[in-house]
ChimeraX commands (.cxc) that place a marker at each C-alpha (Angstrom):
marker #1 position 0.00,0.00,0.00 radius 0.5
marker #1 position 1.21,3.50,-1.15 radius 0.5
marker #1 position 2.49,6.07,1.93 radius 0.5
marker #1 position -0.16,8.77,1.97 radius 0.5
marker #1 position 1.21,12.18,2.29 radius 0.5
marker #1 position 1.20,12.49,6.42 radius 0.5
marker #1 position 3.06,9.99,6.64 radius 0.5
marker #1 position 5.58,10.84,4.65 radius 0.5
marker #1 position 5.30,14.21,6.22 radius 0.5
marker #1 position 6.23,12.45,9.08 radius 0.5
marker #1 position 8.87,10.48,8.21 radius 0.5
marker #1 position 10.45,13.48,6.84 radius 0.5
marker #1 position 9.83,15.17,10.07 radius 0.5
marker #1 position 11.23,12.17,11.99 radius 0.5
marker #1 position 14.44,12.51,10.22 radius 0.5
marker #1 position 14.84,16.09,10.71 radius 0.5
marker #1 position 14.39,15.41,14.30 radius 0.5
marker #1 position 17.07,12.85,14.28 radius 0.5
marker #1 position 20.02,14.96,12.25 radius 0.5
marker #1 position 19.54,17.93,14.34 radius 0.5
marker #1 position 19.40,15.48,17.53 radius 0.5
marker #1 position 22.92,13.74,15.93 radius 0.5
marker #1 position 24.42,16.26,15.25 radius 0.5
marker #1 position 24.03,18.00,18.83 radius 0.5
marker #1 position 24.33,14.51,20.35 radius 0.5
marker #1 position 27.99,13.82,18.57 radius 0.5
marker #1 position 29.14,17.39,18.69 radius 0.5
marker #1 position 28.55,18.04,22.58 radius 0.5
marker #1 position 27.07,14.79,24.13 radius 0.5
marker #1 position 24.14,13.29,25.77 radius 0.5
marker #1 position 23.76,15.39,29.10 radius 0.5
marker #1 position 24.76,18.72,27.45 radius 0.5
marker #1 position 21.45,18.14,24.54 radius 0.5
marker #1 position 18.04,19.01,26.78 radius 0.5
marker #1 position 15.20,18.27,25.03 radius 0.5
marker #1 position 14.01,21.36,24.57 radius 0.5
marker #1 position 17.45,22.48,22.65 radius 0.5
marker #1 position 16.86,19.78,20.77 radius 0.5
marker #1 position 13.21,20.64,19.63 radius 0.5
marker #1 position 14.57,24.25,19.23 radius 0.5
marker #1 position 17.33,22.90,16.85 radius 0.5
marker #1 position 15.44,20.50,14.82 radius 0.5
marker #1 position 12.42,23.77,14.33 radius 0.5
marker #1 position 9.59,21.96,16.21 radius 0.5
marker #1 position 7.83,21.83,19.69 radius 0.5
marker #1 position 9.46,20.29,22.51 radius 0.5
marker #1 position 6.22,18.44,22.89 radius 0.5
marker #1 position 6.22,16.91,19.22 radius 0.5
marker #1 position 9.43,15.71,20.37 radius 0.5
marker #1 position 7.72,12.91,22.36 radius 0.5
marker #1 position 5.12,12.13,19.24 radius 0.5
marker #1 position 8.47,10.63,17.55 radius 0.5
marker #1 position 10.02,9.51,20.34 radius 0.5
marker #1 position 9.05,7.91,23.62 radius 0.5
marker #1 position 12.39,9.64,25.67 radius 0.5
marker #1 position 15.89,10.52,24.78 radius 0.5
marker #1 position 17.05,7.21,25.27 radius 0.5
marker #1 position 15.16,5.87,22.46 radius 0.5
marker #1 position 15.97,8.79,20.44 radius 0.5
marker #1 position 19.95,7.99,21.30 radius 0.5
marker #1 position 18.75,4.00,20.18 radius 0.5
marker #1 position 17.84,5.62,16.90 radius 0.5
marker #1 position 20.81,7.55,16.28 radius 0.5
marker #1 position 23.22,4.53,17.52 radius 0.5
marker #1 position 21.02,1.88,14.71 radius 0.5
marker #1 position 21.63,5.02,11.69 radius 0.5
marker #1 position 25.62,4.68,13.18 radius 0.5
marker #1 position 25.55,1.07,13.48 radius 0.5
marker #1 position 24.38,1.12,10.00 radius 0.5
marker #1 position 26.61,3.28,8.20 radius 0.5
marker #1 position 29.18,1.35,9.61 radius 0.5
marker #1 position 28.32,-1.69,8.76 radius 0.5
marker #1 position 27.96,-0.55,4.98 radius 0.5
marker #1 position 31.35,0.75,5.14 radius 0.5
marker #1 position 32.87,-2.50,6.37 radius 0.5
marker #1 position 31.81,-4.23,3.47 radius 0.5
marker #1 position 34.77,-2.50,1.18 radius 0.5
marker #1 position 37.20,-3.28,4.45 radius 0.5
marker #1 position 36.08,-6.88,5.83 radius 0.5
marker #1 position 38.68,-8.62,2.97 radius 0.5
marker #1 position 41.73,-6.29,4.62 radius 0.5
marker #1 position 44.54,-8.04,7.37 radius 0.5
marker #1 position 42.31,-8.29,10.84 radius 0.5
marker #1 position 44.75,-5.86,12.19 radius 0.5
marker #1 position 43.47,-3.21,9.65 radius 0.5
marker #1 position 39.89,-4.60,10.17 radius 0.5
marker #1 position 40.66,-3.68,14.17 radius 0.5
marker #1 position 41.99,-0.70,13.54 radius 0.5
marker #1 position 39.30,0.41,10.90 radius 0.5
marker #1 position 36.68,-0.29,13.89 radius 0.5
marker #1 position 38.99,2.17,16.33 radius 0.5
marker #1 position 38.70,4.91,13.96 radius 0.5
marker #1 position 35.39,4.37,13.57 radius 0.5
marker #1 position 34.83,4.36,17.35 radius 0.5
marker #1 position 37.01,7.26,17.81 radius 0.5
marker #1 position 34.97,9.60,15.71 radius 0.5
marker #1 position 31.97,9.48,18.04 radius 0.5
marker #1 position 33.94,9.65,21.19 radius 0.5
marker #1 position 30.53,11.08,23.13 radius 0.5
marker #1 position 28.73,8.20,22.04 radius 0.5
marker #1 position 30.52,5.29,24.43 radius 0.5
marker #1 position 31.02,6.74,26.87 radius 0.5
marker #1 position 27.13,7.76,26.72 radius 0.5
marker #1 position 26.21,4.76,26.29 radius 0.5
marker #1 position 28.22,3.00,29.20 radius 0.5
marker #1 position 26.52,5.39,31.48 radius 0.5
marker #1 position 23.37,5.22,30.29 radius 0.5
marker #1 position 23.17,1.41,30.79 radius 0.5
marker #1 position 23.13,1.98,34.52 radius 0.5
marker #1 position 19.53,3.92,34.45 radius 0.5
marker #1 position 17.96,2.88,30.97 radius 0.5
marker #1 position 16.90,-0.55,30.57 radius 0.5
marker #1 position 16.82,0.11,26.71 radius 0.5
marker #1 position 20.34,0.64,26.16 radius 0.5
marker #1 position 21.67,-1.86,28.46 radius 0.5
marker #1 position 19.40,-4.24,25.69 radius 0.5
marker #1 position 20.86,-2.00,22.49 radius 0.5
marker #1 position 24.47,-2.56,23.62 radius 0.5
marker #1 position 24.32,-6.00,24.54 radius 0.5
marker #1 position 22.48,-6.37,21.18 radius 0.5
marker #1 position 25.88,-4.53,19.23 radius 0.5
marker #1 position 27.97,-6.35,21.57 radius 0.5
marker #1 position 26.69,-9.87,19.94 radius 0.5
marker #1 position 26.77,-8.53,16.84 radius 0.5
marker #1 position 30.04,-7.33,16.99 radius 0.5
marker #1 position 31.19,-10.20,18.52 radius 0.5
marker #1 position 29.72,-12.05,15.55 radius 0.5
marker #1 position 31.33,-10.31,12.87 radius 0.5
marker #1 position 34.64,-10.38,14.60 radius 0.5
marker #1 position 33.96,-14.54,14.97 radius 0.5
marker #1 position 32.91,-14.57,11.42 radius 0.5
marker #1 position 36.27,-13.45,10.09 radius 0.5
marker #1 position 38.20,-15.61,12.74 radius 0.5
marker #1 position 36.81,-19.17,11.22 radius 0.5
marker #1 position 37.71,-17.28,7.67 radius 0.5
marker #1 position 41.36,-17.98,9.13 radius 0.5
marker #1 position 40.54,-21.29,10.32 radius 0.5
marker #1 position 39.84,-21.13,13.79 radius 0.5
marker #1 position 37.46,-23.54,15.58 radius 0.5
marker #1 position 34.31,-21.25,16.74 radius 0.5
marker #1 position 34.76,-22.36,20.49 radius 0.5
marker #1 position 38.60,-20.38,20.04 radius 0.5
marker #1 position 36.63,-18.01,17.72 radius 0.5
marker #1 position 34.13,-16.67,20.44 radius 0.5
marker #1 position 36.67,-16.37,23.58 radius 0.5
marker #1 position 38.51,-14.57,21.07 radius 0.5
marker #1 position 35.92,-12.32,20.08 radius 0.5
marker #1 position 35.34,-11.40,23.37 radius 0.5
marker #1 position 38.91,-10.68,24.30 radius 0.5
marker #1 position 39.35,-8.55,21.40 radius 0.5
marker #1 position 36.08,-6.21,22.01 radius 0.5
marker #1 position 37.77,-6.02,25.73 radius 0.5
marker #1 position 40.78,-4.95,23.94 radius 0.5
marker #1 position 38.56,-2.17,21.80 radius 0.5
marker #1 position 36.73,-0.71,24.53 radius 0.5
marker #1 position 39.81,-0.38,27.02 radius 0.5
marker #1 position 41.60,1.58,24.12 radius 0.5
marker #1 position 38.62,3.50,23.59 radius 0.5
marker #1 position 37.45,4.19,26.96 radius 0.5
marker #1 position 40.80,4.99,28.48 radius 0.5
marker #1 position 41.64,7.22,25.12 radius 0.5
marker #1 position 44.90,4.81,25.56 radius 0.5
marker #1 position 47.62,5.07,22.64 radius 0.5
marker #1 position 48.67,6.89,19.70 radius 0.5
marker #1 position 48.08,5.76,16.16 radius 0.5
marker #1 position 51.99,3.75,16.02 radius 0.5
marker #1 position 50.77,2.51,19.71 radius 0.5
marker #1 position 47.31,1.03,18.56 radius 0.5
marker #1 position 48.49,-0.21,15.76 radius 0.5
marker #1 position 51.10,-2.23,17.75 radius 0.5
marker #1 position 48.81,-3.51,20.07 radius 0.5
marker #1 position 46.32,-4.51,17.22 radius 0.5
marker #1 position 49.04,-6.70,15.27 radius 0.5
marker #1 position 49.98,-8.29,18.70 radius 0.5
marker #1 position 46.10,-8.76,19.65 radius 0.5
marker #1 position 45.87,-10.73,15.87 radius 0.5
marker #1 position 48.56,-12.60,15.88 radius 0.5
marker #1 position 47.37,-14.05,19.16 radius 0.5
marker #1 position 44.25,-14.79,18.49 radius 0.5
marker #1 position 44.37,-15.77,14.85 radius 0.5
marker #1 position 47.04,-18.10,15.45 radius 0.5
marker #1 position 46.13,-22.07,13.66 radius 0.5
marker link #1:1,2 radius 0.2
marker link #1:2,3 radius 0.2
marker link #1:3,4 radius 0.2
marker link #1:4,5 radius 0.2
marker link #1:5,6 radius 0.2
marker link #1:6,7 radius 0.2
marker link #1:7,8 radius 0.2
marker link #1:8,9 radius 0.2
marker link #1:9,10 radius 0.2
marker link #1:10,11 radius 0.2
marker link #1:11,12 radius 0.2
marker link #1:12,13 radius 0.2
marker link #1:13,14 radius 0.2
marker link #1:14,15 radius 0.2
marker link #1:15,16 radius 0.2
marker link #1:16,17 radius 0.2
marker link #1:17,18 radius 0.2
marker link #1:18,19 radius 0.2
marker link #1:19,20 radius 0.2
marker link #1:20,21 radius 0.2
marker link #1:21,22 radius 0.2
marker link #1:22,23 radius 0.2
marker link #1:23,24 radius 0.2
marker link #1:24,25 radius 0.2
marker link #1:25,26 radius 0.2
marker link #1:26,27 radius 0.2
marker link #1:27,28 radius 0.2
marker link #1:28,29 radius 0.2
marker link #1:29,30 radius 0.2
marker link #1:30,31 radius 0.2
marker link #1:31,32 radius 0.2
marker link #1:32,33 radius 0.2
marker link #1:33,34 radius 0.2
marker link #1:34,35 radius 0.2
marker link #1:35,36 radius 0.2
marker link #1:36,37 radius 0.2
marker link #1:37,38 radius 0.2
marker link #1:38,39 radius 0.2
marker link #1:39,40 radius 0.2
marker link #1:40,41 radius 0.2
marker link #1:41,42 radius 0.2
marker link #1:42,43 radius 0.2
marker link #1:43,44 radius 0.2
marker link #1:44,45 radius 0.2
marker link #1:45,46 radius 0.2
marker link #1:46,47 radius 0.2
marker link #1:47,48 radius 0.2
marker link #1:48,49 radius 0.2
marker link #1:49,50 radius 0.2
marker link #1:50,51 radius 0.2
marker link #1:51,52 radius 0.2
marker link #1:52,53 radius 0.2
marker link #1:53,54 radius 0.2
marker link #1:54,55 radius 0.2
marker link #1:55,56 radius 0.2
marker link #1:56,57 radius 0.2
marker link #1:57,58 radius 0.2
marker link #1:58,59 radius 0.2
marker link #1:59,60 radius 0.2
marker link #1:60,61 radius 0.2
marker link #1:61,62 radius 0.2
marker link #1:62,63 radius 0.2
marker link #1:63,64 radius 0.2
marker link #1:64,65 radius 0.2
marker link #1:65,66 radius 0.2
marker link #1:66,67 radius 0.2
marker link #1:67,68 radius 0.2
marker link #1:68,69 radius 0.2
marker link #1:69,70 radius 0.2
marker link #1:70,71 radius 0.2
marker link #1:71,72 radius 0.2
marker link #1:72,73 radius 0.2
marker link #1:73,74 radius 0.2
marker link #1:74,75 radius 0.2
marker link #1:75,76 radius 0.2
marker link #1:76,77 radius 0.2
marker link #1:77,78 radius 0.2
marker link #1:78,79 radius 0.2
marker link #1:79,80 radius 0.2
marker link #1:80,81 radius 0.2
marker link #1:81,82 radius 0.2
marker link #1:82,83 radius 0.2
marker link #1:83,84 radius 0.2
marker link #1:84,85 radius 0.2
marker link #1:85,86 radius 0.2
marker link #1:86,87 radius 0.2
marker link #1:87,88 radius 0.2
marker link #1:88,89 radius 0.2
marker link #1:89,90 radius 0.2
marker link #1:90,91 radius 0.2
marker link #1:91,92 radius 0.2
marker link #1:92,93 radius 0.2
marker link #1:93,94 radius 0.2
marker link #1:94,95 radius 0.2
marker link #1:95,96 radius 0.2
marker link #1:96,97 radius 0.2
marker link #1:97,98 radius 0.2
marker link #1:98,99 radius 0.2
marker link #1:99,100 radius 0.2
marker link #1:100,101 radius 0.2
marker link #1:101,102 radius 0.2
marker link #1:102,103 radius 0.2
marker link #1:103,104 radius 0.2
marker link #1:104,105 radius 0.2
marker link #1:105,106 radius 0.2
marker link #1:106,107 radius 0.2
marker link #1:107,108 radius 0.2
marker link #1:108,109 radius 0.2
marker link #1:109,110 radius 0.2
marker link #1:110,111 radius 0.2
marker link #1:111,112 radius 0.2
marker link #1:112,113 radius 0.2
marker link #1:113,114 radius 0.2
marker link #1:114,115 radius 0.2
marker link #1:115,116 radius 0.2
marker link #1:116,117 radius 0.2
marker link #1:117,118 radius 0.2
marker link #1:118,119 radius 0.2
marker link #1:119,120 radius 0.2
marker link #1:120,121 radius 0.2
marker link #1:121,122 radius 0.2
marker link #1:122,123 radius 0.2
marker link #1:123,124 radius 0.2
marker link #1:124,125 radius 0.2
marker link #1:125,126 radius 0.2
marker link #1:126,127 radius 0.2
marker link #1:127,128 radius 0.2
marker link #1:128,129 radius 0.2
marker link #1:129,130 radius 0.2
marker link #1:130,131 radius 0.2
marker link #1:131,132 radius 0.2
marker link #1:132,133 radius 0.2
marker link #1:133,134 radius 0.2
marker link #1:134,135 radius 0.2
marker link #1:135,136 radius 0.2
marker link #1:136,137 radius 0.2
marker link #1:137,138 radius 0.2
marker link #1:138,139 radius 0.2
marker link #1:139,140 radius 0.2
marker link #1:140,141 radius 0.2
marker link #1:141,142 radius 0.2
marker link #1:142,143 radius 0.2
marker link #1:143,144 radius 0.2
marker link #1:144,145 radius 0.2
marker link #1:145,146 radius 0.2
marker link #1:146,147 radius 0.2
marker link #1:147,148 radius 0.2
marker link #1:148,149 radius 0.2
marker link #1:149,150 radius 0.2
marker link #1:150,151 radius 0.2
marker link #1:151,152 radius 0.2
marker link #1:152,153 radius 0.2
marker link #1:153,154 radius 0.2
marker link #1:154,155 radius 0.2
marker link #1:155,156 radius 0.2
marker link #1:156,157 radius 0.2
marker link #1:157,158 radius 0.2
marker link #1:158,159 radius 0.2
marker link #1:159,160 radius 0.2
marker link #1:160,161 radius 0.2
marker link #1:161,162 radius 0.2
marker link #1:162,163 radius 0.2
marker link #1:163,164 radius 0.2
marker link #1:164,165 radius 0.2
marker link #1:165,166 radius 0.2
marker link #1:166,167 radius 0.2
marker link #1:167,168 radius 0.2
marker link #1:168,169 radius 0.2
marker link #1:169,170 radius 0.2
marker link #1:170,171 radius 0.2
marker link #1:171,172 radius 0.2
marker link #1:172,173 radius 0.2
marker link #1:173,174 radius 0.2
marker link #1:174,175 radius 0.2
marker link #1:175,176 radius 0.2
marker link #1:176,177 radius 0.2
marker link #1:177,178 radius 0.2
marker link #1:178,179 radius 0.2
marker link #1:179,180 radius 0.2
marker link #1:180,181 radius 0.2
marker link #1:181,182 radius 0.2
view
């Protein structure tokens, strides 16, 4: 059945809601973004806020899936490089919404919802990363402590803001060639 026109007023307005939301989200983090900024930025009520979305958790959920899936498109052109470049690729990506873990770390503590959304990425992460490890011919068993060990790895670097590009990329080659050893 064919969209009428409110709602793809709506969509439309949804998505201006959520760019003006990401962009003040990224650019100076969860606690700093009221709601009412928010509405103010993205031209609309603060109540018509809360027509699109229940709280700003679930408006942070939406913005972390659009992240999730940008990345995920982009990993398509890098998921054939070394796992060390793979690793690394993920870091970078990481490190460009800086706000964004440690948001969502803190928010797990209060907001049942993104204690679900991360262990949600979590799995799926952990998939991807035990995906490309039976590529290199480990058993999955190896493949999943593995998996583990290396988002461990990712989210110390990230959430200690712990080494320099030379430094990470050390520790990334060492991390591989532990882990995706036959």
């Amino acid at each position: 059945m064919a969209k009428n026109r409110r709602e793809i007023d709506s969509e439309h307005k949804r998505q201006e809601i959520l760019l003006a939301a990401r962009q003040l989200l990224l650019a100076e983090g969860y606690d700093a973004t009221s709601m009412s900024r928010l509405a103010k930025e993205a031209g609309v009520a603060p109540n018509t806020l809360y027509w699109y979305f229940k709280d700003k958790d679930e408006l942070l959920i939406a913005i972390l899936d659009e992240l999730v899936a940008e990345a995920l498109a982009e990993y398509l052109s890098v998921q054939a490089q070394s796992l060390d470049k793979q690793l690394l690729w993920l870091l970078d990506k990481f490190d460009a919404v800086p706000h964004v873990i440690t948001t969502v770390h803190n928010r797990m503590n209060f907001a049942e919802s993104i204690k679900t959304w991360h262990q949600r990425f979590h799995f799926m992460l952990e998939s991807l990363v035990v995906n490309q490890l039976m590529l290199h011919g480990l058993k999955q068993e190896e493949c999943v402590a593995a998996a583990k060990i290396a988002t461990f790895v990712v989210e110390g670097l990230l959430s200690h803001h712990a080494g320099n590009a030379c430094e990470r990329e050390t520790i990334a080659k060492f991390l591989i060639s532990k882990i995706a050893l036959k």
